[in-house]
N, C-alpha and C positions, 0 to 999 in steps of 0.2 A: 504494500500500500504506500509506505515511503518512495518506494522509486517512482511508481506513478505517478504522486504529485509531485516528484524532484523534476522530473519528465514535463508535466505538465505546464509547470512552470517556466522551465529552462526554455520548452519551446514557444511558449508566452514571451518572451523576453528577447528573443532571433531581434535581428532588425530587419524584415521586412514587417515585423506586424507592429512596430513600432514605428516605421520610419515616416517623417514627415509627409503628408497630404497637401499638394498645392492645389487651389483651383481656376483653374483658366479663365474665371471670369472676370477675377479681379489682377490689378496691376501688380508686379513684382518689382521692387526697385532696391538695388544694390549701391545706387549712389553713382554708377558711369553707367548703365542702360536701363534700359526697362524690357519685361517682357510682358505681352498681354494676349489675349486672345486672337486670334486673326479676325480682321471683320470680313461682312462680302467683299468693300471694294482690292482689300487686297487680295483675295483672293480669285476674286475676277484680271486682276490684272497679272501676278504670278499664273493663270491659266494663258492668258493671252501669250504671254510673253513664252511661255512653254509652243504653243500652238506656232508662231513666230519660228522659234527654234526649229521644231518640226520642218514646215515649210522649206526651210531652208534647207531641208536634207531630201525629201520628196517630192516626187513631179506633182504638177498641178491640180491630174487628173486624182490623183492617191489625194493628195489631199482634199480633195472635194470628196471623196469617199468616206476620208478618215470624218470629216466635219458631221457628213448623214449621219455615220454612224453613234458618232457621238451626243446628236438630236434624237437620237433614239431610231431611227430608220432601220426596218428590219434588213435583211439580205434581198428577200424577194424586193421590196420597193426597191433598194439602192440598184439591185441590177436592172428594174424597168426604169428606172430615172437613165442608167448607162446604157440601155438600151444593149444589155450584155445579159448572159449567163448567171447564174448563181455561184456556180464551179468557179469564173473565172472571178468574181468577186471574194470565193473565198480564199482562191490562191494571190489575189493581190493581199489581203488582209493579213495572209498567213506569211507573205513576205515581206510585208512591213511591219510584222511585231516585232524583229529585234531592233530596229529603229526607233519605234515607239519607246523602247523599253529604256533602251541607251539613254534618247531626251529626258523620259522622266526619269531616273532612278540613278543620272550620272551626278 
């Protein structure tokens, strides 16, 4: 029964279950930045600027695709907007994931 709650205790006492809770809503300030929640507009414009990047590595027609696809546009719409196949829609999409991935996740 001792080790139990020596045990219980001991793992009560880790630092994850102890360790400080920040919350995103409110401001953190160290005294030279701050950090705080993202609002929309930055996050609208970090997407843009990612989108930009893209661009800049993809033909025009890809990225007209990648845009549909990202407004939610299924494969069947995107290939009758492309007046193309589904096949060939998904072999474009399948060759620009490691592109996509590069921009976001470099």
């Amino acid at each position: 029964m001792k080790s139990s709650l020596s045990n219980h205790y001991q793992k009560q006492s880790r630092l994850k279950r102890t360790a400080d809770v920040i919350d995103f809503e409110t401001v953190i300030y160290d005294g030279s930045e701050s950090l705080s929640a993202p609002d929309s507009y930055t996050m609208d414009f970090e997407t843009e600027l990612l989108m930009l990047e893209l661009a800049s590595k993809v033909s025009k027609q890809e990225m007209e695709i990648i845009r549909m696809k990202i407004d939610g546009c299924g494969l069947k719409e995107i290939a009758e907007a492309k007046k193309t196949t589904v096949k060939n829609i998904k072999e474009l999409l399948a060759g620009m994931r490691e592109t996509v991935l590069a921009v976001c996740y470099k």
